[in-house]
N, C-alpha and C positions, 0 to 999 in steps of 0.2 A: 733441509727445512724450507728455502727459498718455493722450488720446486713444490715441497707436500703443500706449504699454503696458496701456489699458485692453484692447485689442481682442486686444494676443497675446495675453493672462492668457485671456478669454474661448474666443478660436479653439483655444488648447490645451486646454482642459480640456474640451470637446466635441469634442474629434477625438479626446484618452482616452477617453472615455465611451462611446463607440459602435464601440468594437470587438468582432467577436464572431467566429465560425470562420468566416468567410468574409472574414476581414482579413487581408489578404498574403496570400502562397502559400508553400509549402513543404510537406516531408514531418512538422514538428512542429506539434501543436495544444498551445501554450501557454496555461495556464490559470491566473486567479487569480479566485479564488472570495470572497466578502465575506462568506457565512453569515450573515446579516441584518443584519450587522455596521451597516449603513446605513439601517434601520429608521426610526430617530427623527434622521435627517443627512440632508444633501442639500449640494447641489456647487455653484455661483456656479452662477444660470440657476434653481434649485428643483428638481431632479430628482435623485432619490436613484441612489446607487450602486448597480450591477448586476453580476453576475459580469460580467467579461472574458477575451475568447482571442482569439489571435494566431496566426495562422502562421507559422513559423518553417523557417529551413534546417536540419537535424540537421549538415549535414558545416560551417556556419557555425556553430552553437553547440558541437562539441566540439574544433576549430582555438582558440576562446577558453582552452582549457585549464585550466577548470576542475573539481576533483572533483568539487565540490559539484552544477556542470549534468550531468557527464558520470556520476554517479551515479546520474542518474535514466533514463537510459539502459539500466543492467542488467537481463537479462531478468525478474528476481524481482521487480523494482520496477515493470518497465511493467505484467505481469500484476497486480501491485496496484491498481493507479493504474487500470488500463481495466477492471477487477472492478468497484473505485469508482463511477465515472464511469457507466460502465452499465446502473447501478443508481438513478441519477437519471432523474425522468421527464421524457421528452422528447429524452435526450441523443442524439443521433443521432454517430457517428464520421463527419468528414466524408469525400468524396474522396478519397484523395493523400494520405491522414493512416496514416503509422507508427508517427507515437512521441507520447505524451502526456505532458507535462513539466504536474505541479500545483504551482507554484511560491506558493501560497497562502502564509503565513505558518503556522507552529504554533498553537495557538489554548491552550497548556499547555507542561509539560516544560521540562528550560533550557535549550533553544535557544530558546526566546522569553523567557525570562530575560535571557539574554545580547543579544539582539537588544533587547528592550528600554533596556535598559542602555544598548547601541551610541547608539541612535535617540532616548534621550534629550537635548532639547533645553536645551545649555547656558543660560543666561541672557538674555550678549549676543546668543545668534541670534534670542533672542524680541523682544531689544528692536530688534534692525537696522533695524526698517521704519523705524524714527524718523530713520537716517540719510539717507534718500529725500526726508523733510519737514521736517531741522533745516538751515537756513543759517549757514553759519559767517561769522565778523566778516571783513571784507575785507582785514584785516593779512595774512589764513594763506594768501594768493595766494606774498606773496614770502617767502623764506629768511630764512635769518640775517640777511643782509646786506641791506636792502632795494632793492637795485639787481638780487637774484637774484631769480627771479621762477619759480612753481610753478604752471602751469596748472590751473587745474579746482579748487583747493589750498581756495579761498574758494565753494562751491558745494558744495548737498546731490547725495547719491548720484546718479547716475541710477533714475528711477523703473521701469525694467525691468526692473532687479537689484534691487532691494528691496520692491517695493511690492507685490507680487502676496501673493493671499488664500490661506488655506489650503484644503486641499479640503474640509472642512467649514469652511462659507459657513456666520457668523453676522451675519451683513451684510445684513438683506433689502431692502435699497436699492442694492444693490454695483452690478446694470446699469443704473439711471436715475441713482444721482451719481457725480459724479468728486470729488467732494471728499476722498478718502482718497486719491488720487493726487499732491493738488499740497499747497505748501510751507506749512506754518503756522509764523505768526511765533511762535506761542504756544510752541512744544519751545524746551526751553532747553539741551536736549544727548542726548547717546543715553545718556541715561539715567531710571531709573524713575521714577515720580511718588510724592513724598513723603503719605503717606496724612494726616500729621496739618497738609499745608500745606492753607491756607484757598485757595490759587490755584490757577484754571479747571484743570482735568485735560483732561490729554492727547494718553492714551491712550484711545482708546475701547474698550468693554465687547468688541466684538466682537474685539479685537486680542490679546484674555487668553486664547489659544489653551492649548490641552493640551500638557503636557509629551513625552505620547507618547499616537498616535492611531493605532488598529486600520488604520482609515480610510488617514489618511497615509502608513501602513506601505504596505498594497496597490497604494496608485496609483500610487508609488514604484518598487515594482516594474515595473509594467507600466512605468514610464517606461521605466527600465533597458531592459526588452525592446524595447521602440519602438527606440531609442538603439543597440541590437545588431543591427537590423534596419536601420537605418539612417536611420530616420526626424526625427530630428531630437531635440535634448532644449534645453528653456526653461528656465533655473535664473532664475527672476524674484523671487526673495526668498531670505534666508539658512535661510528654516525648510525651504523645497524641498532647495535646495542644499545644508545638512548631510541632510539624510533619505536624499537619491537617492546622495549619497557612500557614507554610512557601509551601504546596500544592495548599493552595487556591490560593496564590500570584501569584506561579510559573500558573497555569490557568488561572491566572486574572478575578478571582472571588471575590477579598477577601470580597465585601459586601458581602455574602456569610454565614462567619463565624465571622465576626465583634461584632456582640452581645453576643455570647458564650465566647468569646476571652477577650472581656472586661468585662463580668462579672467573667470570673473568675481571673483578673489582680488586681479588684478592693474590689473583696470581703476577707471584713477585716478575720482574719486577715490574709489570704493568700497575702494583698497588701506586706506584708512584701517582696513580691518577688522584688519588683519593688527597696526597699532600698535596698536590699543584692545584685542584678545584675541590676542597673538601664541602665548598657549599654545594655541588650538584651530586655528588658520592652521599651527598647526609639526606638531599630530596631523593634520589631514587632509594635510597634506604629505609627510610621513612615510611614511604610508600608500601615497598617490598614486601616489609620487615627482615629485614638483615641486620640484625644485632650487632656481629662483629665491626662491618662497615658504620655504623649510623655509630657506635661508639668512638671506633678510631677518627672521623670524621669530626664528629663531635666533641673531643679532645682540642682538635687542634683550633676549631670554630671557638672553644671559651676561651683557649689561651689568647689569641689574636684579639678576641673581643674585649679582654678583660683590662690587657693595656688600653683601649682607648676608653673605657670608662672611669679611669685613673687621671686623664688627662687634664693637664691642667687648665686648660679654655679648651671644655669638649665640643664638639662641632656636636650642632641640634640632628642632623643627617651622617650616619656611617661615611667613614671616610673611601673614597674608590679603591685603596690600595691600603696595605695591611703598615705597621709598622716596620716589618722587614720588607717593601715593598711588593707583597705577592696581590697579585690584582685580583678583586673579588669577584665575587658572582652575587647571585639570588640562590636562595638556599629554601623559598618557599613563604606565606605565608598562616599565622600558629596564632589562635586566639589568644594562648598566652604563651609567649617564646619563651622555650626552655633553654635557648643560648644565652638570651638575654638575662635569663636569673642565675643562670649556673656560672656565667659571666661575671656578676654582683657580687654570688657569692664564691667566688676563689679568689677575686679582686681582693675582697675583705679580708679571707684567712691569709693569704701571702702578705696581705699590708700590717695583719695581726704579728706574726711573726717577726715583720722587720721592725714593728717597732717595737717588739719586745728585746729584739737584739740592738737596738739604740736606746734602750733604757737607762736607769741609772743603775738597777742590775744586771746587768745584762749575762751575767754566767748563770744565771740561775733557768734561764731558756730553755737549755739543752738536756734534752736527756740523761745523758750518761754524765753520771758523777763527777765532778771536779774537786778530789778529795784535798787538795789543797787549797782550793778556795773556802769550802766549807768550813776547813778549820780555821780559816782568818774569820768567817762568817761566827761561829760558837765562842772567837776570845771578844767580840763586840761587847759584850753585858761587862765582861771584866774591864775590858778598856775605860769604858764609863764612868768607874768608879775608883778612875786614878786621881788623887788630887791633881790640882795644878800647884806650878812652884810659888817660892815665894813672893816672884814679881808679875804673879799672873802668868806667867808662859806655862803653856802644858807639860803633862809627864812626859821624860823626854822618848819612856816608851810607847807614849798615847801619840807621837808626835809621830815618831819612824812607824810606828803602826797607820797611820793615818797617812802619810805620806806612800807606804808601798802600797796599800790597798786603790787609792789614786793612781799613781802611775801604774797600776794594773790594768783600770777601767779604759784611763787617759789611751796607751799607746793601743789598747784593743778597739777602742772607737775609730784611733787615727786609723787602723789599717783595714776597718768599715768602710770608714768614708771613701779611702782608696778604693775600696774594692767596687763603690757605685761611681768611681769617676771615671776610671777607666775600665772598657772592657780588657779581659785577659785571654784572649782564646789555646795560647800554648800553639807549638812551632805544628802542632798536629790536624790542631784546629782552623788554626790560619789559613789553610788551604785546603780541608775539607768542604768546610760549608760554604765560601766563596765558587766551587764546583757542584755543590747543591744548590745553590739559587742561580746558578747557570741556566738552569733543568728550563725556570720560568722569567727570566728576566733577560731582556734582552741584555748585549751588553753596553750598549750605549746609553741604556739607562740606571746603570748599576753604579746604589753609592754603597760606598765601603760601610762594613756591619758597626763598625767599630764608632763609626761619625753618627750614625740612627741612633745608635745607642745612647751614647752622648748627648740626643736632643731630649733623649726621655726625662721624666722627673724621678728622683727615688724609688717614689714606689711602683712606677712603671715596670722602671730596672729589676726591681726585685721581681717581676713577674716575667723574666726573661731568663733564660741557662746560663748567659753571658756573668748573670750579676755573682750568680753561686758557684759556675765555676771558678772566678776569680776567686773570690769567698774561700771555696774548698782551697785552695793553689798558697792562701794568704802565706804558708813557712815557705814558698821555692823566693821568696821575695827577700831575703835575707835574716840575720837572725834576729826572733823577736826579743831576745835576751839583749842584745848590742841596741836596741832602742832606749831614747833618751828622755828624761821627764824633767822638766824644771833645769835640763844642763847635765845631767846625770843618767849614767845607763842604769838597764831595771838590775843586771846582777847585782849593780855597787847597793843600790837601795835595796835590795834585798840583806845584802850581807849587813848594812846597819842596822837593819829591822832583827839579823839574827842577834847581833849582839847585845841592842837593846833589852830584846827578851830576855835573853838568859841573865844579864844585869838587876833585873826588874823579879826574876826569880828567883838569886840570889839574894838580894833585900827582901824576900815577901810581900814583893809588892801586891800580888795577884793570889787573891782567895785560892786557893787550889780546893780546899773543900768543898769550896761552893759548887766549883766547875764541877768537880765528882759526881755532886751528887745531882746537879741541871744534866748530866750527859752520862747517864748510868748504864746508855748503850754502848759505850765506849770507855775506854780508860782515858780520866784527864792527861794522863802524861801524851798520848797521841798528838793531843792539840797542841801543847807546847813545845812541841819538836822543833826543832830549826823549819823555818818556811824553805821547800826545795824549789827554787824557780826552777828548775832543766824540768823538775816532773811535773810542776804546773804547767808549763810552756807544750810538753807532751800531750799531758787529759786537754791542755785547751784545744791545740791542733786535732786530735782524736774526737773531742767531740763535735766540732766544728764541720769536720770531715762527715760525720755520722748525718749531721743535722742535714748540711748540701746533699748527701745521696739519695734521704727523703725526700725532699724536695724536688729532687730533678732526679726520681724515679720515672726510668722513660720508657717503660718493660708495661707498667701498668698490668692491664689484666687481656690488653687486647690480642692475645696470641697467636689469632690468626691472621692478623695484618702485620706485615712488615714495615717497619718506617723508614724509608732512606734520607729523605729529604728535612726533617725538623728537628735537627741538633741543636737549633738558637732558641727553639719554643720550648717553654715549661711544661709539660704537659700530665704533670702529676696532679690531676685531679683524684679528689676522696669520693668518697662515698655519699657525704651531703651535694655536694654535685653534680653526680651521676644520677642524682634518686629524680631529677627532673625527664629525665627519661622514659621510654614504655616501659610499662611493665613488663613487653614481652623483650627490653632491652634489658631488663634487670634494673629499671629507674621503679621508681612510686607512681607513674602518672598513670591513674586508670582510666582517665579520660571527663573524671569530675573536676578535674581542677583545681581539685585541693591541694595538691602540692606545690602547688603556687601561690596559695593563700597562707599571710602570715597566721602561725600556730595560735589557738585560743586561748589565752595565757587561764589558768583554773578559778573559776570565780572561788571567792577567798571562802564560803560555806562548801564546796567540792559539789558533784553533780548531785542530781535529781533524780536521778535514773537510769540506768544502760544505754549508753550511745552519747549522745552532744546537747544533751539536755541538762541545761548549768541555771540556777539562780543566783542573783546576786545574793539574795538574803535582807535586804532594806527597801522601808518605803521612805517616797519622800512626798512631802507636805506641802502646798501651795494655794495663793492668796484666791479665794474667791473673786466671782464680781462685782459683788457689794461691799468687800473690804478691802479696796487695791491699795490700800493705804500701807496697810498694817501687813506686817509678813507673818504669815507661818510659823509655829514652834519648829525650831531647829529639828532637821530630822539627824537618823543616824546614822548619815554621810556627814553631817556640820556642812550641808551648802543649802541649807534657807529654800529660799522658792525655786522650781522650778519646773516651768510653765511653757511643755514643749509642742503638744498636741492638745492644747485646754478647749475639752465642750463642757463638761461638768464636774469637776473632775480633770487632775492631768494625767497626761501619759508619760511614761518614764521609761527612755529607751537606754539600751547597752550594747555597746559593738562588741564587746566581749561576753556575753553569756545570751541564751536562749528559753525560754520559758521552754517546756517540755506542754504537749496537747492534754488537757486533763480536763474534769470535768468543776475543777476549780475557778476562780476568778478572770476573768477575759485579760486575754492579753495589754498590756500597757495601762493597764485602769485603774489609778488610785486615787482615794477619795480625799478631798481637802481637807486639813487639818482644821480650820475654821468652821469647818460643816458638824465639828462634833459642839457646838455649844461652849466656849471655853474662850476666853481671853488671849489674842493672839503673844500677849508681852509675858505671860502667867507660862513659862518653859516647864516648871515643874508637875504644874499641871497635865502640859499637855501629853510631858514624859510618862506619867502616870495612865494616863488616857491610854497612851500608843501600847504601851505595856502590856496592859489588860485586855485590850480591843485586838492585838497580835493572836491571841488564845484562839481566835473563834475560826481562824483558814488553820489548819494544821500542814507541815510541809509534808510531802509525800511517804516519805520514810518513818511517821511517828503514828502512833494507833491513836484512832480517833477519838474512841471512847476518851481517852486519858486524858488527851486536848480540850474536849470539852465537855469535861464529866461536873465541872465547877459550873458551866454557862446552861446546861441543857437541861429541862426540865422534861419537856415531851419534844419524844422523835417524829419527825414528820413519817406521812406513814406509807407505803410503798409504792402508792400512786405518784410522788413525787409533789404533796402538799407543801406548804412552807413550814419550816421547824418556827414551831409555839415558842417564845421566849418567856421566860418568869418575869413578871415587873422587878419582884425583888433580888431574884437573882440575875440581873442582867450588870452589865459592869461599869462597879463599882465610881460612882462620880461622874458618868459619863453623860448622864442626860440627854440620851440620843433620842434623835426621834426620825420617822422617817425622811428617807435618804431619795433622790433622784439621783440617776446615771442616763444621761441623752433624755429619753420619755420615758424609761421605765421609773414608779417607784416600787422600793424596796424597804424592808425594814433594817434595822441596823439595832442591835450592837455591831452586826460583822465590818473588821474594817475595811472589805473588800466586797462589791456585789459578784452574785453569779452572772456572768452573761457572757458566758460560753457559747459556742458558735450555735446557731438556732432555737435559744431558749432565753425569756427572757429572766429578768430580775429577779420577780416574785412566784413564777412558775417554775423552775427548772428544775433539775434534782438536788434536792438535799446534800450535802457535805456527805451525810450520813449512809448516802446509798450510793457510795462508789462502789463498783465492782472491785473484786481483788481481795485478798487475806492480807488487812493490815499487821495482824503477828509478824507472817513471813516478809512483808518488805522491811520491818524495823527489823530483824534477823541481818539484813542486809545493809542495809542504809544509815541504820543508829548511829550514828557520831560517838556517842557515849556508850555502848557495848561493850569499851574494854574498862571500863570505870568502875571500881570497884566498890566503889558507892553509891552506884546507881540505885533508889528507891521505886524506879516504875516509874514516878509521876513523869507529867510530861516537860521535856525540855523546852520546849517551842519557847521562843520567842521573836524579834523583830529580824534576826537576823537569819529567820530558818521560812519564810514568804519565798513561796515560788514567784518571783520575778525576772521579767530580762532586766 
């Protein structure tokens, strides 16, 4: 193996080196140019870098779909580019050559700003080679459970994905040893070497590569092009593998290098990369699109995140280093971070659960039945109805009842509390994960899991595997039977509570018909059975067990990533926070953003119409400017004035619903309650008023005719004239007269003007000449369709107004 990866690393970097225009065929001569760039560098072998070109297909590179290739393609740009080009001596145009693509890097300006930026090399990518040469302790083969067992789990990287050199070779021994390929006992983890430790270093001189290299930049490229051409691409080390990534991206190729990229993200046991930097495994994922990776990354990214949003003084800025100390990264930035919600939301369902198990029910939590708690829960109504004695003291079976059902709850809280004070990791665990955070911590910095733990708060704990394996483990702690309540173990109070029972059934104390006939899915005699502690102490341990395996389900759905390294993180997220995810991750997010916006709770008359179009269903009324005095008749929300956007008229806005586009009344515009002629103190009036004057907009869903077959006399006529109101038919007490809205007027009874986008007041169209078959939308939309007494006339009233 040492050998076959010394020899790829070699065969590829001289089969890059030696291309020139007479490489492949096609109608493009691809060019990357080094400008001396390689001067005082040279490449594993000793021979410095030289321009390179390729030939390329023109209809294979603009099928890729990129602007960035396909711009260079414009005629303005190739006349540049072969001006350039031309002007070098010796450049000959070869044969078959159309188009000249100079794919050099910028050598200024800030696209090589930004390129830099991109191609700078995180930390852990500098230090990766070390996972190629560190051996890890032989525990980290099996799981949790040492009978589960983790192939590859105990064994350094493969040396073909990590150990390759960079293309500036400071190695001048690299072709005659192999000793930078094979395993030194000396790495004590993937991580850096302590400058002020007095022990043998490491890292060798040659391995202190550049953060960003002109060099690297170039040859990167060409890979990409090789890789487009179909030639093959090597990603033999992490420093190759982010470069040629974050190159393809910056091109907008990256289908490209997606399959190199992901096999080597996922092959065990190099996946370790993805837990030791899940923030730079979730950016090029991201990126990519790699599903399996941006989820398993993204797993570990909430859990970590999710304790520190539980914290109790959280720090305004993410902390540098995680709770189990793993040192962070940048992981990108997301208009709306779906770490950060998906964070939120499993904080909250993990803290839901615990506090449902520190409840004052707290066996009713679990799933799976607890058939003898139940039945203490069914004799509750009879207990009730025991008298007390004659000096006031309880029935003495209401008392032993009341006292075991207590030390039930009592000794089960205590050995909660136990179980968040201390962690329990088991003689297996002790020495597993301590050998997984080896991987990333140095060891001078390492504190024991057990003391972290410890600094957390409750619900912290609860969102860590320590809390629920202790939890799951609570019977290896001794017996929960020999626990004492008030000075008494639970069997002795059990066996009182049986006695009392049957004492108490013996005298008739306890309805038994009543029970019978309240629990006819069961026979009463079940419930009065003697209480069995050993087989409640069982269903409790049983479900207990059920409840922690959910929870610290660590299988999830991620199949194709291996996880070695995060037996202390929880990382059973649901389906509510995966859905922050792409779509092509299997999340919700389509890129509108909706699923980061809280849900529109249903405006209380239901929608309007197909799609997000809700009305509230109410107006509301407010004071004019000649009577600031006097308020408004109450509307029907009961909140009086309210005077948000007032020109003539206010506007009444809702964060929860949407007026839907209609040819209806303008958005936010309703008319003052004072503007109808009426007494603002005279409420029955006005209620009258509103009543009537609701008739004249009809909501979307009701036939018009019907709405206003009482108000209409003559329909306006198809030119979009104003609808004629009858004097005497117009409504009833209302003494309207005309209405202003800004400078239009308008006539009124209606209690809303038209002034729908580009029409005014008294010009617009008619109510009456909507398009559309009002039959067919009340078919749909009728509230009252399934009503059995529906008459036809029309429903409408104040609470069916298309408003937001």
């Amino acid at each position: 193996m040492i050998i076959n990866s010394a020899d790829s690393h070699m065969l590829e970097v001289q089969s890059v080196m030696n291309h020139t225009h007479d490489s492949g065929d096609g109608d493009v001569l691809a060019i990357v140019g080094f400008n001396g760039e390689s001067d005082h560098a040279h490449a594993c072998g000793g021979k410095q870098w030289k321009d390179l070109q390729l030939r390329m297909s023109s209809v294979k590179l603009k099928a890729l779909g990129s602007s960035k290739i396909n711009d260079m393609f414009e005629p303005r740009v190739q006349d540049r580019i072969q001006k350039r080009m031309r002007r070098r001596p010796g450049f000959v145009v070869p044969p078959g050559v159309e188009f000249i693509l100079d794919f050099t890097p910028p050598t200024e300006g800030p696209e090589l700003a930004d390129l830099t930026a991109a191609l700078w090399l995180p930390k852990m990518i500098k230090l990766w080679f070390l996972a190629g040469i560190y051996t890890p302790e032989t525990i980290l083969e099996s799981g949790p459970q040492d009978y589960l067992k983790r192939p590859l789990g105990d064994k350094a990287a493969s040396a073909i994905l990590t150990l390759g050199h960079d293309d500036v070779c400071l190695n001048n021994t690299c072709l005659l040893d192999l000793s930078p390929w094979r395993v030194d006992p000396n790495v004590p983890g993937i991580v850096d070497e302590d400058p002020l430790s007095p022990s043998p270093k490491y890292i060798p001189r040659w391995r202190r590569i550049d953060d960003y290299c002109r060099i690297r930049h170039r040859v990167a490229v060409m890979r990409v092009l090789r890789a487009i051409n179909g030639q093959g691409l090597l990603l033999n080390s992490a420093t190759r593998m982010w470069t040629v990534a974050q190159v393809a991206i910056h091109l907008e190729v990256p289908q490209v290098v997606v399959d190199p990229v992901t096999q080597w993200l996922i092959t065990a046991p190099n996946s370790k990369f993805i837990e030791i930097c899940p923030e730079r495994a979730f950016q090029l994922a991201y990126a990519l699109k790699i599903p399996s990776v941006l989820i398993a990354s993204f797993r570990i990214l909430v859990s970590e995140h999710a304790v520190d949003y539980l914290a109790t003084n959280p720090s305004p800025r993410r902390p540098s280093t995680t709770w189990a100390q793993r040192q962070r990264d940048d992981y990108g930035d997301f208009p709306s971070d779906p770490i950060e919600y998906a964070s939120r939301a499993f904080a909250d369902r993990i803290s839901g659960i615990l506090d449902r198990l520190q409840s004052d029910q707290p066996f009713d939590v679990f799933h799976v039945q607890i058939s003898q708690w139940e039945r203490l829960r069914d004799l509750a109504p009879e207990i009730e109805k025991l008298p007390n004695g004659a000096t006031g003291a309880p029935h003495p079976f209401k008392a032993a009842y009341e006292k075991l059902v207590d030390s039930l709850i009592s000794v089960y809280k205590r050995n909660l509390a136990t179980a968040l004070e201390d962690a329990y990791l088991g003689s297996h665990l002790e020495k597993l994960i301590p050998a997984q955070r080896k991987h990333y911590i140095a060891e001078r910095d390492i504190i024991p899991l057990q003391i972290l733990y410890q600094n957390l708060n409750d619900r912290q704990k609860a969102l860590t595997s320590l809390f629920w394996c202790r939890l799951k483990n609570t019977d290896a702690f001794g017996s929960f039977s020999e626990s004492t309540y008030q000075g008494k173990q639970l069997w002795r109070i059990a066996k009182d509570y049986n006695h009392e029972l049957n004492e108490a059934l013996a005298k008739g104390a306890i309805d038994t018909a009543s029970m019978m006939e309240r629990n006819q899915d069961r026979m009463y005699y079940d419930i009065l059975d003697d209480f069995d502690i050993a087989q409640f102490i069982e269903q409790l341990f049983y479900s207990i067990k059920s409840l922690c395996d959910r929870v610290m389900d660590r299988c999830g759905h991620d199949t194709n990533v291996a996880f070695f390294l995060s037996d202390h993180l929880l990382l059973s997220l649901n389906e509510n926070e995966l859905n922050y995810l792409p779509i092509w991750a299997d999340g919700l997010d389509d890129g509108s953003g909706g699923v980061f916006q809280e849900a529109i709770p249903p405006a209380e008359m239901g929608p309007t119409e197909p799609g997000p179009a809700y009305h509230t269903g109410y107006t509301v009324g407010s004071a004019t400017e000649t009577d600031q005095t006097s308020m408004a008749a109450p509307s029907d929300l009961g909140i009086g004035d309210l005077d948000i956007y007032s020109q003539a008229g206010s506007i009444a806005c809702s964060m929860d619903a949407q007026q839907s586009v209609t040819t209806g009344p303008a958005r936010h515009h309703v008319i003052a309650a004072s503007d109808f002629g009426f007494e603002s103190d005279t409420s029955s009036v006005a209620e009258n008023i509103y009543s009537d004057a609701r008739f004249a907009e009809p909501a979307n869903h009701q036939p018009t005719g019907q709405a206003l077959a009482r108000y209409v006399e003559d329909v306006g006529s198809e030119n979009g004239e104003d609808m004629a109101w009858s004097e005497e038919e117009s409504v009833t007490g209302a003494g309207l007269e005309a209405q202003t809205v800004g400078e239009q007027p308008r006539t009124a009874p209606a209690a809303v003007t038209n002034t729908a986008a580009g029409g005014s007041a008294t010009a617009g169209p008619s109510i009456l000449d909507r398009t559309g078959n009002d039959d067919d939308m009340a078919g749909i939309f009728n509230s009252d369709e399934d009503d059995d007494d529906d008459d036809d006339t029309s429903t409408l009233d104040g609470s069916e107004f298309d408003w937001v």
